[in-house]
C-alpha positions in Angstrom: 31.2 -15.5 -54.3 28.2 -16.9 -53.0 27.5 -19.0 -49.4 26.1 -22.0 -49.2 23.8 -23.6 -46.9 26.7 -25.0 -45.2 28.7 -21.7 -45.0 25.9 -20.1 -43.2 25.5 -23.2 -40.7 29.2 -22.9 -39.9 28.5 -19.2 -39.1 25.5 -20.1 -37.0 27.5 -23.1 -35.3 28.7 -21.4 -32.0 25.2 -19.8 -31.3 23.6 -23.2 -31.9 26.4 -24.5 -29.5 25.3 -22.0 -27.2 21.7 -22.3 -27.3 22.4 -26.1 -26.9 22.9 -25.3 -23.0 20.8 -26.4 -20.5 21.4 -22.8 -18.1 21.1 -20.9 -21.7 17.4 -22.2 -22.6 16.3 -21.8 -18.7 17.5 -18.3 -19.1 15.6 -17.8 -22.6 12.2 -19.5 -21.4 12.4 -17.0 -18.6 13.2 -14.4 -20.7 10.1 -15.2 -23.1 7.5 -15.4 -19.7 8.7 -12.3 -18.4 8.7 -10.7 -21.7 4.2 -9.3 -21.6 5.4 -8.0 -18.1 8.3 -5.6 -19.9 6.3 -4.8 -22.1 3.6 -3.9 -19.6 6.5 -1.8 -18.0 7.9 -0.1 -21.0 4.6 1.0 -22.2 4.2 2.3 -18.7 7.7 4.5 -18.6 6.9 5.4 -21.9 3.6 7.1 -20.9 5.2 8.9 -17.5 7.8 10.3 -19.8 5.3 11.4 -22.5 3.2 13.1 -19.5 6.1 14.3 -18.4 7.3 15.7 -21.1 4.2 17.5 -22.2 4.1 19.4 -18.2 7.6 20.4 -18.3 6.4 22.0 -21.7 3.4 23.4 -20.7 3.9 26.9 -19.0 1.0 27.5 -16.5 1.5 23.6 -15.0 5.1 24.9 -14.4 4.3 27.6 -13.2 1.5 26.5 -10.9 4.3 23.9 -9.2 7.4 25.9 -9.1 5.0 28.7 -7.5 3.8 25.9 -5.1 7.3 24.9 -4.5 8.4 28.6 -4.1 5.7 29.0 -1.3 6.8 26.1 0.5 10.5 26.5 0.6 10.1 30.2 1.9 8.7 29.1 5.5 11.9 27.1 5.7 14.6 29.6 5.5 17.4 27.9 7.8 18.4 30.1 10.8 20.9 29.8 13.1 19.4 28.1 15.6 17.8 25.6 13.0 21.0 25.0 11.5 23.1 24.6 15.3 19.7 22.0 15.6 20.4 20.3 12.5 24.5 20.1 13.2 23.6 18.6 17.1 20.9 16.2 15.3 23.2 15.0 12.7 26.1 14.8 15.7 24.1 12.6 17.3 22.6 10.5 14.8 24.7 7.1 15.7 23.7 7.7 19.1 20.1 7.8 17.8 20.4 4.9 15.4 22.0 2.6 17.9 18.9 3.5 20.5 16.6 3.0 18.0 18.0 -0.5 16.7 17.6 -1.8 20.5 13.9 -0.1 20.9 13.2 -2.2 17.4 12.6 -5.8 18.8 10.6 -4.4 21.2 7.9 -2.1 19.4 7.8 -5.3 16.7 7.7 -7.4 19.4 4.6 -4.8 21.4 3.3 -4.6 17.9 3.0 -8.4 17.3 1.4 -9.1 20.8 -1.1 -5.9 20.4 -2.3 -7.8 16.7 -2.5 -11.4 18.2 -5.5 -11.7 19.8 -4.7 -14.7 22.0 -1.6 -12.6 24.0 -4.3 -9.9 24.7 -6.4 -12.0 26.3 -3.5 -13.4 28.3 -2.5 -10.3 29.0 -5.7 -9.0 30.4 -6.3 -12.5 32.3 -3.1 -13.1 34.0 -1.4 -9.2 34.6 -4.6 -6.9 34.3 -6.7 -9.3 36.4 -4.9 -9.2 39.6 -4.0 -5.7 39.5 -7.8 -5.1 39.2 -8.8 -7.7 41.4 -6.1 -6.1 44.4 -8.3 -2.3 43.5 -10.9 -4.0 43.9 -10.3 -5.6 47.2 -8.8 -2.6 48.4 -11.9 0.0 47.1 -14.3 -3.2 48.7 -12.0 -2.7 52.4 -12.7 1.3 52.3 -16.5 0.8 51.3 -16.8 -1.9 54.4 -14.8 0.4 57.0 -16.7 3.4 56.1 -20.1 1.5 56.5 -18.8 0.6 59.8 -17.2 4.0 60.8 -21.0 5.5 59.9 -22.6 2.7 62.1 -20.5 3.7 65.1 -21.6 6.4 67.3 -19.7 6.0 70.5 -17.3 8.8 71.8 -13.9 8.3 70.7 -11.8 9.0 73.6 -8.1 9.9 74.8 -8.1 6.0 75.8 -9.7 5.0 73.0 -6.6 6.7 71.0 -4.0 5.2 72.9 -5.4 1.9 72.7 -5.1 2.6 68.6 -1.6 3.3 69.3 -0.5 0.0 69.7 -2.3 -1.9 66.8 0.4 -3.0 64.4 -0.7 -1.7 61.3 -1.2 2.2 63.0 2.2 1.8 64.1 3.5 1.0 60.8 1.4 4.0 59.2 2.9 6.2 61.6 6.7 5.8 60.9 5.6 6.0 57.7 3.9 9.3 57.9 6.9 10.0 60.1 9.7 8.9 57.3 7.7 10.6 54.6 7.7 14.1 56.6 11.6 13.4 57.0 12.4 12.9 53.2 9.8 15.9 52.2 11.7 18.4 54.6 15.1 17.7 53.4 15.4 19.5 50.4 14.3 22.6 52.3 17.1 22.3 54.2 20.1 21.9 51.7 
């Protein structure tokens, strides 16, 4: 027997029914823009496995890698210590990971700063300057007292020691001369 028009609509009924969905046609416009894309990517897998297939069948390309491979895999022959490394290493690992996830914040967070120019320049301005600013005072004080130690040529006497003796600040430099010949003779002595 033969169908009609109207037995082949009944057949076609629940896929019109399905294509009358709103999610369905998203789905198949979607579908239809992506489609040059797969194509794109199948003629793409279909190459690699072409080229693949015509290494793994040609002998001296084989060859030439397993040969390469061969090489490399012999100056890695596990020994024991390399494997008791591996064992302590893999022992370990959670220790590791867990030290690593809490150093992570900080080298994205160092990372960020050392790409931003604007936190380099604050950086340099507000910790680097007065760090350098203190040498400099400091190498500026040793530069003046040696100009002033070269102008002065009178004899430096027993009085003129004691009389240094009392300053404040050779007092302090003394104790701590004093406290750091104390703490570097210790160890000697245990």
């Amino acid at each position: 027997m033969q169908k009609t028009t109207i037995d082949h609509l009944s057949e076609l009924q629940p896929l019109l029914s399905l294509l009358s969905q709103k999610e369905i046609q998203n789905s198949l416009i979607q579908t239809l823009e992506k489609l040059p894309e797969l194509v794109d990517q199948y003629s793409a897998l279909e190459r690699n496995i072409t080229f693949i297939k015509s290494v793994l069948n040609d002998r001296e390309s084989m060859e030439y890698l397993l040969g390469g491979i061969d090489d490399e895999i012999g100056k890695y022959i596990p020994t024991k210590d390399s494997l008791e490394a591996l064992m302590a290493l893999v022992h370990n690992l959670p220790r590791y990971t867990r030290y690593l996830s809490m150093l992570e914040p900080i080298m994205e967070f160092l990372l960020s700063t050392s790409r931003d120019h604007e936190s380099g320049d604050y950086l340099s301005q507000e910790i680097a300057g007065p760090i350098q600013q203190k040498v400099e005072n400091g190498w500026d004080l040793i530069l003046r007292a040696k100009k002033e130690a070269d102008k002065d040529h009178s004899p430096v006497t027993i009085f003129t020691v004691f009389k240094l003796m009392k300053e404040p600040a050779v007092q302090r430099s003394i104790h701590f001369v004093k406290a750091l010949l104390t703490i570097t003779s210790e160890p000697k002595s245990k």
